[in-house]
N, C-alpha and C positions, 0 to 999 in steps of 0.2 A: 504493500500500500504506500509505505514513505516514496518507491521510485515510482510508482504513476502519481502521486501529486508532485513531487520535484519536478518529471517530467511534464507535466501541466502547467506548472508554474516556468517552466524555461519557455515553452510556448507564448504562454500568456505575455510574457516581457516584451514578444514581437510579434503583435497582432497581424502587422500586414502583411509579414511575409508569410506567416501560419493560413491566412485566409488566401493568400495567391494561389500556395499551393494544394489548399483543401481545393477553391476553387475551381481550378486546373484537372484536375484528376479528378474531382465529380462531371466536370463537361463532357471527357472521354467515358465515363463513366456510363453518365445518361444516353450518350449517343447508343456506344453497344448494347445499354438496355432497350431502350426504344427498336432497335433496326428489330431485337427478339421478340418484343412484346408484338410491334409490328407484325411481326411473321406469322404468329401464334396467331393473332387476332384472325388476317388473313386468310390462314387455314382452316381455322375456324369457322369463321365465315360463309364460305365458299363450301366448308363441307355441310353447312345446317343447309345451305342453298340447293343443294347437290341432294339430300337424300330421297332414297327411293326412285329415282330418274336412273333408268338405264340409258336409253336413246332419245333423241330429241328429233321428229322428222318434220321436214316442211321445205320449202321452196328451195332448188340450186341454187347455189352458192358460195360463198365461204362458209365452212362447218363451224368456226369459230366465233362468225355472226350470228350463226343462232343461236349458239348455247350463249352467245351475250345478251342477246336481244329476248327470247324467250324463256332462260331459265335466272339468269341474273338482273334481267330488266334494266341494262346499260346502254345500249344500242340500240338500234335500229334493226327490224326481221328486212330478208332480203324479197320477201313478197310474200303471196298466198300459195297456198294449195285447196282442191276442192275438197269439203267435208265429205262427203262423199268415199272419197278415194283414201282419206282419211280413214273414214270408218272400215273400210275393209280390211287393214290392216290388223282389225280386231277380230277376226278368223285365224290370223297366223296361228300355227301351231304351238309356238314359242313366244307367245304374246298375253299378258294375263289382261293387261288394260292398255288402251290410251287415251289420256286425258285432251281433251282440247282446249287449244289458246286461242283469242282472237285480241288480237291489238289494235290501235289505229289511234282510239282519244285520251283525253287524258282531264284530270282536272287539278287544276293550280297546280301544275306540272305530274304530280301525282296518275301514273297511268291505270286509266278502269280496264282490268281481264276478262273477256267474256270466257266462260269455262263453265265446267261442273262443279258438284258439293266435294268430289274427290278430289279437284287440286289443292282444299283446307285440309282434307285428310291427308297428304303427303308429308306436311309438315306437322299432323296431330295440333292444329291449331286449336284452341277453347275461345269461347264465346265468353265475351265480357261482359256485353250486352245486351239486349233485343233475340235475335233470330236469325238464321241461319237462311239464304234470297228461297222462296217457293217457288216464284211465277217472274219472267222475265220484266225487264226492270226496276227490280229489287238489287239494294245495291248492299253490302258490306263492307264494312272498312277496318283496315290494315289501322295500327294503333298510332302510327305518326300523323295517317291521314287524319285520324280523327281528333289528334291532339291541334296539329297545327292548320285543318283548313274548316274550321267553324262550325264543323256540320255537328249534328242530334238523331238522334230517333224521331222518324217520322218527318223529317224535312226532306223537301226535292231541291234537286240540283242539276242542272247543264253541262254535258260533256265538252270539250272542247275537242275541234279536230286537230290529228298530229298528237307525238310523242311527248314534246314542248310546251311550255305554256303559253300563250300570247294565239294560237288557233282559232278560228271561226266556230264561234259558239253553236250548239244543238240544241233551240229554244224550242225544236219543233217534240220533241219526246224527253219528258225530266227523270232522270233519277229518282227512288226513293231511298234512303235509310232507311232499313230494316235491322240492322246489328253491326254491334264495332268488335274487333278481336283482340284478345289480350294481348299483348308484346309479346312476342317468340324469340328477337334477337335475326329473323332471317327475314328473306324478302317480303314476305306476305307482309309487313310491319307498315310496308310504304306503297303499298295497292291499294286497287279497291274490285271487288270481285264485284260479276254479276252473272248472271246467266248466257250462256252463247248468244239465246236468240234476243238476250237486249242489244247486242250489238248491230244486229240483223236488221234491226225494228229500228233503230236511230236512222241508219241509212236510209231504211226504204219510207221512213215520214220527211225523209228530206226530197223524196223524188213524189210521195205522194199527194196529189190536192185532198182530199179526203180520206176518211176510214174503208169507203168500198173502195177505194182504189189501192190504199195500202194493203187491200187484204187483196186483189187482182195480184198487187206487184210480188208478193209474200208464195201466191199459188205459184205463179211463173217460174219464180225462182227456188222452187221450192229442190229443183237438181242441182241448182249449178249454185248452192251457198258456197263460200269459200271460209275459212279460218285460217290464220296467221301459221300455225303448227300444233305438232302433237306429241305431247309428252308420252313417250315409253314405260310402262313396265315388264321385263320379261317373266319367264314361271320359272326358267333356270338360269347358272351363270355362262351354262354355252352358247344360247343362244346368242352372245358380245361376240361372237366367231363366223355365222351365219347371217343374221339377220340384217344388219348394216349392209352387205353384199348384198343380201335380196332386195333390199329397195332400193339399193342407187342403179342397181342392173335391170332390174325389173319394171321401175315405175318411174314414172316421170317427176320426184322426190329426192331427196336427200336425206340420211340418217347420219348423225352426227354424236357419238359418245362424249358426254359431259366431263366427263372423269378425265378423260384424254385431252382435251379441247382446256381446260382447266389446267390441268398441268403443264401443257404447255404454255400458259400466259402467264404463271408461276414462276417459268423459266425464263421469261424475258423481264418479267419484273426484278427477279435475283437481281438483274443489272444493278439496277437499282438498290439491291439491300449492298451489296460487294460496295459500289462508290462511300454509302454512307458506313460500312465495316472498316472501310482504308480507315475514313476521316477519322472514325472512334480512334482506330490505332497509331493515329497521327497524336491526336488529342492525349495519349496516353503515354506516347514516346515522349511529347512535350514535357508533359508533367512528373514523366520518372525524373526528368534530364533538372525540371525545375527541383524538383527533393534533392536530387542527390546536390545541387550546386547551394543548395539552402544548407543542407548539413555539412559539407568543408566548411562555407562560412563560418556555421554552427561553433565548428570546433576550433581554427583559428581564434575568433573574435571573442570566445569565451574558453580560454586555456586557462586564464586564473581563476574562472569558476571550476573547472574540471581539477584544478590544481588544490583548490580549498576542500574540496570532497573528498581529494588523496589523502590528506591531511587529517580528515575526520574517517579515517579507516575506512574510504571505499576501494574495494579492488580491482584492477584492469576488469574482470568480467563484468562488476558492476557498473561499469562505467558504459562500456561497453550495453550492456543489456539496456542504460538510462537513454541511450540514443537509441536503440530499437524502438522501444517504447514509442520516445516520441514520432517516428514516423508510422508505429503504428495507431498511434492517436490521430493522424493526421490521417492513415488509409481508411479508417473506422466512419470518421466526419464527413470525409468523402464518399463515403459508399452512401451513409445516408442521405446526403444531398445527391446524390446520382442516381436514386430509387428515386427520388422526389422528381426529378428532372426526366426522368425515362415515364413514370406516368401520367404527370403533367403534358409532356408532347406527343404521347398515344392517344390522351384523350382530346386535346386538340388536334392531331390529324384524322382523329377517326368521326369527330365531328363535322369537320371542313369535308370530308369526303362521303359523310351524309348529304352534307348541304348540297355538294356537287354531285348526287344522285350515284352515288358511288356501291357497292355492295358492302358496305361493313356497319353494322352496327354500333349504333352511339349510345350509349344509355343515358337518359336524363334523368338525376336523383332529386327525388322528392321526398316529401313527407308519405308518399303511401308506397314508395320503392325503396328506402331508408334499408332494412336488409339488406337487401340483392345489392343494391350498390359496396352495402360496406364487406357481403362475400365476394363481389366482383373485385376489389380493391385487396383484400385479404391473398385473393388468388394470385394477384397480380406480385404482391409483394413476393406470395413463395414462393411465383416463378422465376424469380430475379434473385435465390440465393445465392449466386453466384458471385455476386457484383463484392461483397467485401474480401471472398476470398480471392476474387481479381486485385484489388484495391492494395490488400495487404500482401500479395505476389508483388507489382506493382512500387512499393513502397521499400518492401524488403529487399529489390533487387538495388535501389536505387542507393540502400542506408549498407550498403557490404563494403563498398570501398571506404566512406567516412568513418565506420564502426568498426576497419581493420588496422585504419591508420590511428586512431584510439587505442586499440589495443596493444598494439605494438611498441607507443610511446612511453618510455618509463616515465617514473616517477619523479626523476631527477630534474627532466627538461622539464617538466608540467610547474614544477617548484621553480626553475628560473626564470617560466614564463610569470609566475604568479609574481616573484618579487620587481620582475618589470615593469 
């Protein structure tokens, strides 16, 4: 106890350079946290978005546009395909379901899904409020939608056309509220579900003059509907080996595996974690390079301190051990400012990449999510045990040369420095 308050108190006498270098070494510190938490979130992410989707099929094109556009809801789909040709799909032998998408409007950017009740079943979504859509346009909403664009139980609302916000309004057929869904943490969070055929029915009251004529346009069309694509589930895992072959060869379609298409965009993001992995090991080469030029000082500039302790019967390992110490006080201060710093820029980029329609979830803590927030923050800190045993690797490689040349100096010189 006496050498970590001595060592405390040697600290303490030079505030600014103790904080340079806590400083320092917490920067590097948060950075490598962040790129992990980053990752982890990421993965996360991406796999709550991911479950239960084998294949994704719908229009030619790039494979990777559609697992963006219809399973991540980041992009833009590369066209239609007919329901129809869809639905057949659902004979395959090796096919237990397909769900359908249809895309096109959106509200206060927020895009409405025309689909079934089974695309809330993919994610095991629960009902927070109201009811689950019966009869086409009934609408649901995803939990951000309902936090941030105004809506209630039992109010209607106007789609917009396009992906975007700023589209040509659909004053001609309104939306209802009918139920909002609790936060899941995955896409659904930032949707708004409705039935296939409200999508159907917005269009065709936009070419209709009246209701007998919308129900004319509705018979007409009644072959040739089209939806955006169609979520895959197989019955087994070989079907990932045949089935993608059968539609790209067979039909005038595209099948695209999520898993795959995913991982790949994973691998070009990497770029991106490597550049900020240098920078952490930039940041942390700095700050070895700042300790160890702070501890020569150390030892130089207070040789009659080190000399007075001889004096009072401390021994080279003591002395020695007094300067571990304090750089380990300094990797300690910096590891928890570097946790501080890695979850603070997580949770501002995973915000900023909500706001930009991004796939990752942000959690907003309140008074009725006060738990989850503070297990989500709990989580976060144990996945960042690592950060002091970095910190104090770090520190201790930096304090070997000042704490050798310590040790090495007798007692004789330490005595002529001090009558100096």
């Amino acid at each position: 106890m006496k050498i970590i308050l001595i060592a405390w108190q040697l600290l303490a006498n030079r505030p600014l350079s103790a904080w340079l270098n806590v400083t320092l070494l917490a920067l590097g510190l948060g950075a490598a946290g962040f790129v992990a938490l980053a990752s982890e979130r990421l993965d996360r992410a991406f796999s709550k978005d991911l479950q239960g989707i084998d294949a994704v099929v719908g229009a030619k094109g790039s494979p990777m546009q559609l697992i963006l556009s219809g399973v991540l809801h980041i992009d833009v789909p590369p066209g239609n395909v007919r329901f129809s040709e869809l639905q057949s799909l659902q004979k395959h032998p090796q096919v237990r379901a397909v769900i359908p998408v249809s895309l096109g409007d959106n509200f206060n950017g927020f895009r409405i899904v025309g689909t079934t009740a089974d695309y809330a079943k993919l994610y095991e979504a629960n009902l927070k409020s109201g009811q689950f859509f019966q009869q086409p346009m009934d609408a649901v909403l995803g939990a951000q939608v309902a936090s941030a664009g105004g809506l209630g139980l039992g109010q209607s609302f106007a789609g917009n056309h396009g992906l975007g916000s700023g589209g040509e309004e659909h004053r001609a057929a309104l939306y209802k509220v009918v139920g909002t869904l609790e936060a899941c943490g995955c896409v659904l969070d930032r949707l708004i579900l409705t039935p296939t055929e409200s999508v159907w029915r917005v269009h065709d009251k936009e070419l209709a003059t009246d209701e007998a004529d919308r129900r004319q346009i509705e018979a007409a069309m009644l072959g040739e509907r089209e939806v955006t694509m169609g979520l895959v589930q197989y019955k087994s895992p070989l079907a990932a080996a045949t089935f993608p072959r059968y539609v790209n060869q067979n039909t005038g379609m595209q099948a695209a595996a999520p898993a795959y298409e995913v991982s790949r965009l994973l691998r070009m993001l990497g770029a991106g974690s490597a550049v900020l992995q240098g920078f952490a090991a930039v940041l942390l080469g700095v700050a070895g390079l700042s300790v160890l030029i702070a501890m020569l000082n150390n030892l130089r500039e207070r040789r009659a301190d080190w000399a007075s302790l001889r004096l009072l019967g401390a021994s080279r390992a003591k002395l020695t051990g007094l300067l571990l110490t304090q750089s380990a006080m300094l990797a300690l201060l910096a590891s928890v400012l570097g946790v501080f710093f890695a979850i603070a820029a997580g949770a501002a980029a995973a915000a900023m990449a909500a706001q930009s329609g991004l796939g990752v979830a942000s959690l907003s803590c309140n008074a009725q999510n006060a738990a989850r927030c503070a297990g989500e923050l709990a989580q976060q800190i144990a996945a960042l045990w690592w950060l002091p045993l970095m910190a104090l690797a770090v520190a201790s490689i930096a304090s070997v040369v000042p704490a050798w040349r310590l040790y090495r100096v007798d007692a004789q010189t330490l005595l002529s420095a001090r009558r100096a």
